[in-house]
Backbone as a printed PyTorch tensor [residue, N CA C, xyz], in Angstrom:
tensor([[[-44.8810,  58.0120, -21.0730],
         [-45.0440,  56.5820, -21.2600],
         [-43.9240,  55.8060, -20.5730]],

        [[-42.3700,  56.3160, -20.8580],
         [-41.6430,  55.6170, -20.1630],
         [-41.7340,  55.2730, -18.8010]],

        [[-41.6600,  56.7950, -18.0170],
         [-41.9280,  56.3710, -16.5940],
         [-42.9860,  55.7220, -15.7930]],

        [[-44.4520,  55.8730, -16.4740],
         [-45.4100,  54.2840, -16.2130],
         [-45.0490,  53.4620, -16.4120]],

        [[-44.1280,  53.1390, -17.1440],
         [-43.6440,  51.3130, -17.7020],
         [-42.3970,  51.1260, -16.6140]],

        [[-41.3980,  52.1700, -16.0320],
         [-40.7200,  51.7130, -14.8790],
         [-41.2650,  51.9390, -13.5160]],

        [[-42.3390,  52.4440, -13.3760],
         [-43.4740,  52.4160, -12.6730],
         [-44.3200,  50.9660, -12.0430]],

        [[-44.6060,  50.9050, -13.4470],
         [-45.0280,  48.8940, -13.6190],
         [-44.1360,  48.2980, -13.3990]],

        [[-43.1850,  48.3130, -13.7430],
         [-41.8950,  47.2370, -13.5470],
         [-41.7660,  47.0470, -11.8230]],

        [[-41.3100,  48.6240, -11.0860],
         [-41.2850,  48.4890,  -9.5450],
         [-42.1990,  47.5950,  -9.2550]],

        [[-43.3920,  47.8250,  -9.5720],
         [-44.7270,  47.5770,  -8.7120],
         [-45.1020,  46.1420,  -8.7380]],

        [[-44.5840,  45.3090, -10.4950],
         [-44.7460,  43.7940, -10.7400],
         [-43.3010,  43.2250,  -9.4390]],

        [[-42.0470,  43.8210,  -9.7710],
         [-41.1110,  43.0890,  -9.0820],
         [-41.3880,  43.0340,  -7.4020]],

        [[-42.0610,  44.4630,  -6.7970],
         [-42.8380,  44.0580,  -5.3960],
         [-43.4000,  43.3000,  -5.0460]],

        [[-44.4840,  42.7830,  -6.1590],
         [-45.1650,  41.4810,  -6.2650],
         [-44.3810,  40.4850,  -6.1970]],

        [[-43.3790,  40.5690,  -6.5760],
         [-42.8860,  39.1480,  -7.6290],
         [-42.4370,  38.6260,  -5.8730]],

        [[-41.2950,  39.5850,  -5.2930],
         [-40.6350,  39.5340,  -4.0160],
         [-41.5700,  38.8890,  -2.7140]],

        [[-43.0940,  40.0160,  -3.0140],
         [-43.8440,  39.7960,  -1.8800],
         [-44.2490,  38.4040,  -1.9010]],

        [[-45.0480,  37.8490,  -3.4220],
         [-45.1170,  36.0090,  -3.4120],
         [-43.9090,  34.9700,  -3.0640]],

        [[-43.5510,  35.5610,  -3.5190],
         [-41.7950,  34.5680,  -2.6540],
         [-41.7090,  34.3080,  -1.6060]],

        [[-42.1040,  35.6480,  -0.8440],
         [-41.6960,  35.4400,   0.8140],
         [-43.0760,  34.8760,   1.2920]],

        [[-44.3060,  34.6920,   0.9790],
         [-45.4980,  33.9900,   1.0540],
         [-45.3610,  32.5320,   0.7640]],

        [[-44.9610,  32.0480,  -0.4860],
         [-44.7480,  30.7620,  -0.6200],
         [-43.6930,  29.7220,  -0.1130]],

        [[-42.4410,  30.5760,   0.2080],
         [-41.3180,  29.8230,   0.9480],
         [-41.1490,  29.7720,   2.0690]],

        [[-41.8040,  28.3590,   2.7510],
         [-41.3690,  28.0860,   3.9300],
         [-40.2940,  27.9830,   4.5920]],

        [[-40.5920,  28.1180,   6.0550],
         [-39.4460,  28.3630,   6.8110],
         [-39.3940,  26.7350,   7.2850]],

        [[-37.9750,  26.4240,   7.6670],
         [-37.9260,  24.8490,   8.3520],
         [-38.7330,  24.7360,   9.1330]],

        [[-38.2240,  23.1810,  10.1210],
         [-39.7160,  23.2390,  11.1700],
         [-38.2650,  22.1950,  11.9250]],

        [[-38.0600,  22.6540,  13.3790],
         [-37.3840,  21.8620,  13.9470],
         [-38.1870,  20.7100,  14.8500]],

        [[-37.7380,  20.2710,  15.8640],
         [-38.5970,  19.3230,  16.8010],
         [-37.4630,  18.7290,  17.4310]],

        [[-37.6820,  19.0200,  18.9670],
         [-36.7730,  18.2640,  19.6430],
         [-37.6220,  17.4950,  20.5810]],

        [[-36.9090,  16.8960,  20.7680],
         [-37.6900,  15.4880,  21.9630],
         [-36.2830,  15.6000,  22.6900]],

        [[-36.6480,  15.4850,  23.9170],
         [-35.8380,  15.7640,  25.2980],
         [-36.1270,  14.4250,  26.1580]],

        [[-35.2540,  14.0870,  26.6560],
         [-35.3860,  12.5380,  27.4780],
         [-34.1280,  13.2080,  28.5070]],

        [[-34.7170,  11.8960,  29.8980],
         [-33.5600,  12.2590,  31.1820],
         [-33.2860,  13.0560,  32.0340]],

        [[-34.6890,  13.6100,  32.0620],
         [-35.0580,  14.4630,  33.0170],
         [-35.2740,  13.7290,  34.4610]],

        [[-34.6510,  14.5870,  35.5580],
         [-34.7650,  13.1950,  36.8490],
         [-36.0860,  13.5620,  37.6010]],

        [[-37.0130,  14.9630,  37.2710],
         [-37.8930,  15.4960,  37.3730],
         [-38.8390,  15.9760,  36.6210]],

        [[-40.5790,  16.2020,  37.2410],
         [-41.0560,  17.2260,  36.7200],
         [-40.9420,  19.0570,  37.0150]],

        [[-40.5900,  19.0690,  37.4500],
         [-40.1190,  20.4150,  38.5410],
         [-39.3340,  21.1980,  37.1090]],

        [[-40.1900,  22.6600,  37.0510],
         [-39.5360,  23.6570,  36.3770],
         [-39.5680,  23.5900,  35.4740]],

        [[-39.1430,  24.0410,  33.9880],
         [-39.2930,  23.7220,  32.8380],
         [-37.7910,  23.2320,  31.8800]],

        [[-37.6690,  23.1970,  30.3820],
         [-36.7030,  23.0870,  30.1520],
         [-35.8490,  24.2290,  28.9620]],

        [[-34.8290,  24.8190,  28.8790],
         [-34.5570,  26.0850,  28.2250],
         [-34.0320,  25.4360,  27.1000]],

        [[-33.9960,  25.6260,  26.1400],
         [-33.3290,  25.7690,  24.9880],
         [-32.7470,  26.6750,  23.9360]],

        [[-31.3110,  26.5470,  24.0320],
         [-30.6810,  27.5590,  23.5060],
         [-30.2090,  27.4920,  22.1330]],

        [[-30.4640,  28.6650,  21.4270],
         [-29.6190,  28.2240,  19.6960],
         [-28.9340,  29.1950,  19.3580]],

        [[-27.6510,  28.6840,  18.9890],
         [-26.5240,  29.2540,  18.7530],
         [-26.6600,  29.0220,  17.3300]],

        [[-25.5880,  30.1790,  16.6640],
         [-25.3860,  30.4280,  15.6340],
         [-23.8680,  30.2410,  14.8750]],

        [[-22.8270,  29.9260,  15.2250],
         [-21.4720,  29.8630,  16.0210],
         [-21.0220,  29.5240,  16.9520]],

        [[-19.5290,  29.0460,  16.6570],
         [-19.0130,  28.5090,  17.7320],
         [-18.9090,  29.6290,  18.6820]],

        [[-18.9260,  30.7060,  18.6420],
         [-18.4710,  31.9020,  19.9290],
         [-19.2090,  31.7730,  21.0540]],

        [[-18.7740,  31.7320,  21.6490],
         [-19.7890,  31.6440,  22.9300],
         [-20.2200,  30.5900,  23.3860]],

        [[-20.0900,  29.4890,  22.2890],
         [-21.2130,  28.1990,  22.6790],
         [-20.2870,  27.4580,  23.3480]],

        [[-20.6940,  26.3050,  24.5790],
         [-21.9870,  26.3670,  24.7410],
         [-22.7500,  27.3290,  25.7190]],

        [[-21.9040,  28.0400,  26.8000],
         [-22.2640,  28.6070,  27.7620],
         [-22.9520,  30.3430,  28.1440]],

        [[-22.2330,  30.9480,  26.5030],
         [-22.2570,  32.2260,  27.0000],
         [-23.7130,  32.7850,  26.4690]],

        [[-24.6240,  33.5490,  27.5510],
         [-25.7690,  33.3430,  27.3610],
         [-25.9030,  35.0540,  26.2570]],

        [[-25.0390,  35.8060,  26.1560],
         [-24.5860,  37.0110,  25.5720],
         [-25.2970,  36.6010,  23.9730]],

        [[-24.3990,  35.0090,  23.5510],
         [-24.1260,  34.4510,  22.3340],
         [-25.2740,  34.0530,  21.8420]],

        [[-26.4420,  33.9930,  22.5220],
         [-27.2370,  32.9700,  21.8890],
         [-27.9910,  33.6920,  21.0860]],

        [[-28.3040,  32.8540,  20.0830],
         [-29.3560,  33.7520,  19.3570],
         [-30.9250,  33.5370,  19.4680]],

        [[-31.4410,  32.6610,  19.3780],
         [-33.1210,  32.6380,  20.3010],
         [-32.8450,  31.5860,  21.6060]],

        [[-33.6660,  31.6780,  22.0980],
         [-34.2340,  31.3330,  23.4440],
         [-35.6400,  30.7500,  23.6470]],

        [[-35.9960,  29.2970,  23.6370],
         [-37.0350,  28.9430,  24.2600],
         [-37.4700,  28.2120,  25.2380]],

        [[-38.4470,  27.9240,  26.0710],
         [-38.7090,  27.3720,  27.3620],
         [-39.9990,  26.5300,  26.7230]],

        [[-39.9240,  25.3220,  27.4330],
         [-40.8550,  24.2790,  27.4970],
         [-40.8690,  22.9390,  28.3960]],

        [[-42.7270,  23.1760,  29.2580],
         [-42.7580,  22.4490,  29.9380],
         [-42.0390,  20.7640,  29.8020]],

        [[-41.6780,  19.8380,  31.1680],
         [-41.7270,  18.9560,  30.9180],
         [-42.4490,  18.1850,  32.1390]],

        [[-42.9130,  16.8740,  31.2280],
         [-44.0180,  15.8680,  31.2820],
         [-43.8920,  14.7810,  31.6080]],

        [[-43.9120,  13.8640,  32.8060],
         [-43.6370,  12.4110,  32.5290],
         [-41.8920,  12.3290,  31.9670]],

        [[-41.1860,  13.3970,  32.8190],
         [-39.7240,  13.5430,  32.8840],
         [-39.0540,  13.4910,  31.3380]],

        [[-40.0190,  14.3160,  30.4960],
         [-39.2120,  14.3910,  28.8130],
         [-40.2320,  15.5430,  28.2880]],

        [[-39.4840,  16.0350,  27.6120],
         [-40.2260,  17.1310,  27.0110],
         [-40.1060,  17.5970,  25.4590]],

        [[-41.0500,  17.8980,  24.7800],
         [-40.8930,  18.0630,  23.0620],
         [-41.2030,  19.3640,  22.9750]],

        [[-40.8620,  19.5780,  21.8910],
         [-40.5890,  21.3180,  21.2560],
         [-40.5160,  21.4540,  19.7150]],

        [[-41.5880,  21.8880,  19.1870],
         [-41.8670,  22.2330,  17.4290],
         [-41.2630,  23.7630,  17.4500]],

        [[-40.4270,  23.9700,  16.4640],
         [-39.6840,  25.2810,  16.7600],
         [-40.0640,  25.6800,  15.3000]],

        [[-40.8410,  26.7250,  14.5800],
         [-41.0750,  26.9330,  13.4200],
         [-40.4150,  28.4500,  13.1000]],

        [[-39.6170,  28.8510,  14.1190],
         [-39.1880,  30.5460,  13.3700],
         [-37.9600,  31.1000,  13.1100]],

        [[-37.3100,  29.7600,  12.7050],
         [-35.7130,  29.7980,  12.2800],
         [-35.6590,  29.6640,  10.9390]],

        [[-34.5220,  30.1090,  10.3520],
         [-34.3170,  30.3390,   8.9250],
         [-33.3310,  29.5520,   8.7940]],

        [[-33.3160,  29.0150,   7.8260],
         [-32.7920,  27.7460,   6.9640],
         [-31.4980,  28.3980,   7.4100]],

        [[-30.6930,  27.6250,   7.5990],
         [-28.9130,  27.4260,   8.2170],
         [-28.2460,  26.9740,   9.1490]],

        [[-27.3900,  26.9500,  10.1550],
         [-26.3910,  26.4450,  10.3930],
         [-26.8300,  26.6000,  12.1100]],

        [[-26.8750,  25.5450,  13.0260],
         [-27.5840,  25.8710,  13.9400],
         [-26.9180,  24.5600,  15.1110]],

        [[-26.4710,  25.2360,  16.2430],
         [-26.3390,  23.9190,  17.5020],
         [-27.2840,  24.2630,  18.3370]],

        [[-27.6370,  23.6630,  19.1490],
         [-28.6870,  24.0400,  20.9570],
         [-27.8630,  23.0310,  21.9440]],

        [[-28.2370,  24.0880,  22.6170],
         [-28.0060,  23.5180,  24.1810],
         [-29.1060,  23.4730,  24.8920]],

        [[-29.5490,  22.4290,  25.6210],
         [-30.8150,  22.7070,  26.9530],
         [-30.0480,  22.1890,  28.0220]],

        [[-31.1520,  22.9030,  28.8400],
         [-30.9190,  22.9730,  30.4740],
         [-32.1700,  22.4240,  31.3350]],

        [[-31.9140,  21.7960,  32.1140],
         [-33.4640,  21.9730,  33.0840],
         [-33.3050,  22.7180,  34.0500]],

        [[-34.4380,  23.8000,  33.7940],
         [-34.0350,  24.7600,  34.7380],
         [-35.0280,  24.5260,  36.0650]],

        [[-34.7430,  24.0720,  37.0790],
         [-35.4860,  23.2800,  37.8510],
         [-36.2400,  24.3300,  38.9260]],

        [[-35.6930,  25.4770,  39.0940],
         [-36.1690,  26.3170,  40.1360],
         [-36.9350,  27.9340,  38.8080]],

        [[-36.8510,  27.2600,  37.8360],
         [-37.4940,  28.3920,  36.8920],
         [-36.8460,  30.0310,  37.0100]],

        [[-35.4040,  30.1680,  36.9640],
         [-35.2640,  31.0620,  37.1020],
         [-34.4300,  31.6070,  35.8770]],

        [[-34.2040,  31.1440,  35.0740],
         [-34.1380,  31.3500,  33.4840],
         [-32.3230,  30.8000,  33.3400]],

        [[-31.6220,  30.6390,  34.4580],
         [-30.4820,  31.0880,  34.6330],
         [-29.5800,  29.5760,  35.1690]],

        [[-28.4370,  28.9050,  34.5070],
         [-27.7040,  27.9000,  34.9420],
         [-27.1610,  27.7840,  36.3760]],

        [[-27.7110,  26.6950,  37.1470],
         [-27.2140,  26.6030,  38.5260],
         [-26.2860,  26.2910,  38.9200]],

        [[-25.3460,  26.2340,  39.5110],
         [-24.0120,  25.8290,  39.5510],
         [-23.4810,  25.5330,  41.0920]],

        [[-22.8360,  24.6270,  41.3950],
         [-22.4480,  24.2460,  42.3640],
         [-21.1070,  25.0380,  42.5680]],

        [[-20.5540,  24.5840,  43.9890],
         [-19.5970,  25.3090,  44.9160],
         [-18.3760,  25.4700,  43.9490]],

        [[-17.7770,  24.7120,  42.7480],
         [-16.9030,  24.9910,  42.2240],
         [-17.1850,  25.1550,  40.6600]],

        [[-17.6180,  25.6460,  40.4520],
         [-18.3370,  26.4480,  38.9880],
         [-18.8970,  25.1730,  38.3180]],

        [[-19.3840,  23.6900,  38.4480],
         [-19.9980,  23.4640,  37.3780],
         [-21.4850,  23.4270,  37.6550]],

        [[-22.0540,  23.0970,  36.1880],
         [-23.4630,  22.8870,  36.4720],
         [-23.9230,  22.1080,  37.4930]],

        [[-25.2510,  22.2920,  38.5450],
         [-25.9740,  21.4140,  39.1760],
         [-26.7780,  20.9920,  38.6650]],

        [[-27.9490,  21.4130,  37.6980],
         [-28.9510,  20.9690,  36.9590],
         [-28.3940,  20.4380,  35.4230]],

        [[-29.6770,  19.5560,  35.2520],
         [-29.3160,  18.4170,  34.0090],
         [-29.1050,  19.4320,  32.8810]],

        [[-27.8500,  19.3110,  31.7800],
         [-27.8400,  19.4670,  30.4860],
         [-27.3760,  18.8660,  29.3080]],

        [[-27.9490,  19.0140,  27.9670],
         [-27.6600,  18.5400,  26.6360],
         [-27.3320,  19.4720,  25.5180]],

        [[-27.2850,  18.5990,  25.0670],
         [-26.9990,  19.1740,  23.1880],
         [-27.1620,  18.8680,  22.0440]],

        [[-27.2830,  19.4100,  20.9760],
         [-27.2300,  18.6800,  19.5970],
         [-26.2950,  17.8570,  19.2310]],

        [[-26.5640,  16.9000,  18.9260],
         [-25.7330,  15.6750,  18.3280],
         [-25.0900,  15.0410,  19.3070]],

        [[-25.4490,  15.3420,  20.6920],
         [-24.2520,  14.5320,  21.6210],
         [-25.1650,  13.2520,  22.5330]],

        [[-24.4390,  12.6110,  22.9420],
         [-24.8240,  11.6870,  23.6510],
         [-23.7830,  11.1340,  24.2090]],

        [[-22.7300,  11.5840,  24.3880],
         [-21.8090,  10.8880,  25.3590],
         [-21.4450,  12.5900,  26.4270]],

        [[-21.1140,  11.9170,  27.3360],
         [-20.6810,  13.0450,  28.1340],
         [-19.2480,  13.8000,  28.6370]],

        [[-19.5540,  14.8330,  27.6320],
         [-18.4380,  15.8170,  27.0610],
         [-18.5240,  17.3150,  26.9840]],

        [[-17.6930,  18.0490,  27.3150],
         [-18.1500,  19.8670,  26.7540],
         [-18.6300,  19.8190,  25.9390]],

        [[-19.4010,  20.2270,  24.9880],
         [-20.0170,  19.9640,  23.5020],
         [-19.1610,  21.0860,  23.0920]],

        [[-18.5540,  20.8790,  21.4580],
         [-17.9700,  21.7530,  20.5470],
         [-19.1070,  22.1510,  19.6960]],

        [[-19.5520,  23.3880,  19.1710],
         [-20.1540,  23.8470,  17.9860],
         [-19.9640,  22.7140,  16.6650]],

        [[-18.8270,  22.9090,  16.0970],
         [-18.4680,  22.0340,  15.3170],
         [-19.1840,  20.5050,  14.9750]],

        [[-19.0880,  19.6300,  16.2800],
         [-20.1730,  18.6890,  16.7420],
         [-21.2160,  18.4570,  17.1570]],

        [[-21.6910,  19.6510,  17.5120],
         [-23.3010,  20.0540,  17.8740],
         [-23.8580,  20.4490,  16.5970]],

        [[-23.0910,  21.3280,  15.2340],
         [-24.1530,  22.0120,  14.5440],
         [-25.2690,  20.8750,  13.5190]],

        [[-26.0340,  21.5850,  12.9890],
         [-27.0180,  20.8600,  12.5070],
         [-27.0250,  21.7870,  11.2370]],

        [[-27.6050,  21.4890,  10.2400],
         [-28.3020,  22.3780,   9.1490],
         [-30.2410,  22.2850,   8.7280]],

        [[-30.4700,  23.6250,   8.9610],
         [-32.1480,  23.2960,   8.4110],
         [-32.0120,  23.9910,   7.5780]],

        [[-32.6280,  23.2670,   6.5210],
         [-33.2220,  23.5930,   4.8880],
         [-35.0650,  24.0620,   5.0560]],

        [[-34.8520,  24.7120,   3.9520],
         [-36.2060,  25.5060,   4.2030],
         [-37.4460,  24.0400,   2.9570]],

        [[-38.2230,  24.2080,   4.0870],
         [-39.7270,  23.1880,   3.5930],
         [-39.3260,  21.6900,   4.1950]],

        [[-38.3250,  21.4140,   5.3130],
         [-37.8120,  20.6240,   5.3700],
         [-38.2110,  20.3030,   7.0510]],

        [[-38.6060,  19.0180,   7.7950],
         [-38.8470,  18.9070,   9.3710],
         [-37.0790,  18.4790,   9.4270]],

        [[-36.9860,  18.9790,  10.6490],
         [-35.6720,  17.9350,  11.5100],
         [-35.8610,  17.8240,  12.1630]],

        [[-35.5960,  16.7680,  12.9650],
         [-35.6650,  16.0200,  14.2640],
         [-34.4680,  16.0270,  15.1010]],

        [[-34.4360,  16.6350,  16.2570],
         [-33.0980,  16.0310,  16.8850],
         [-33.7100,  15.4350,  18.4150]],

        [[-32.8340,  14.7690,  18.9690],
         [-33.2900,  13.7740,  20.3710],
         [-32.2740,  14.2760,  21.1320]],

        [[-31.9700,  14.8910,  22.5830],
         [-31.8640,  15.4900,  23.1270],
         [-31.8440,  14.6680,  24.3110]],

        [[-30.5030,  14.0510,  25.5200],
         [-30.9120,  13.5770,  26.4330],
         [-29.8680,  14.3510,  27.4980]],

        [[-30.6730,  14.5220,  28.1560],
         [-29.9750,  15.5410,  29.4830],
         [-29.4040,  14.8620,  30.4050]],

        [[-28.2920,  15.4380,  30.9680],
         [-27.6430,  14.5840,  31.9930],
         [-26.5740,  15.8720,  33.0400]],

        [[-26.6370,  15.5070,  34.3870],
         [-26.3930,  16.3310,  35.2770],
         [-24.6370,  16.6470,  34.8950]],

        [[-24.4070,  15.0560,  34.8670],
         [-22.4790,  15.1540,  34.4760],
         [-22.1450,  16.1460,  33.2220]],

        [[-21.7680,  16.7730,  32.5860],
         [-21.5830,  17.5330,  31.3250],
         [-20.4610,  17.9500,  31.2810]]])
């Protein structure tokens, strides 16, 4: 008798775990991208998890997505991040080759941004991060610019 009843117990608390992870949504990001000087190529977006690495080191990042842009701006519904602590960087990557272009003395040639910025500066983690809560949309606006 005992060991059916810790039997049942495993088998209710599997349940209990498996409805949890069914009913609790994951955030839902959305970026809107402006300042694109083109349609040419698409635009990358990077999400960091930490300051290490950010904004540049592509080692650091933790997802990676690409999306067309339209009428020189481009939007992005990002639904497969887990609630926490989060900066991005985008790029327009104008020749589609996944990879930052750079002119004769190491800086960028193609347009880039970041979370929370709008003046034109290295971006710090610190000032880029964001927080998503789970069942929750965020919005961030995103405007790209060649100077960075």
């Amino acid at each position: 008798m005992i060991p059916q009843f810790f039997t049942l117990c495993r088998i209710s608390a599997l349940v209990i775990v498996c409805l949890s992870m069914t009913f609790t949504k994951k955030p839902i990001l959305t970026i809107s991208m402006t300042g694109f000087e083109s349609n040419e190529g698409s635009v990358v977006i990077r999400v960091f998890t930490s300051s290490e690495g950010f904004p540049r080191d592509e080692t650091k990042v933790y997802k990676r997505y690409s999306a067309p842009i339209i009428r020189r701006e481009s939007n992005i519904n990002i639904q497969d991040l887990l609630p926490g602590t989060y900066a991005i960087t985008v790029f327009h990557d104008e020749d589609n080759d996944g990879e930052i272009d750079k002119n004769w003395i190491g800086m960028p040639s193609e347009a880039m941004g970041a979370s929370n910025y709008l003046e034109l500066e290295r971006p710090v983690f610190e000032k880029a991060k964001f927080t998503l809560i789970s069942d929750q949309v965020h919005h961030l606006d995103i405007v790209v610019d060649t100077i960075f």
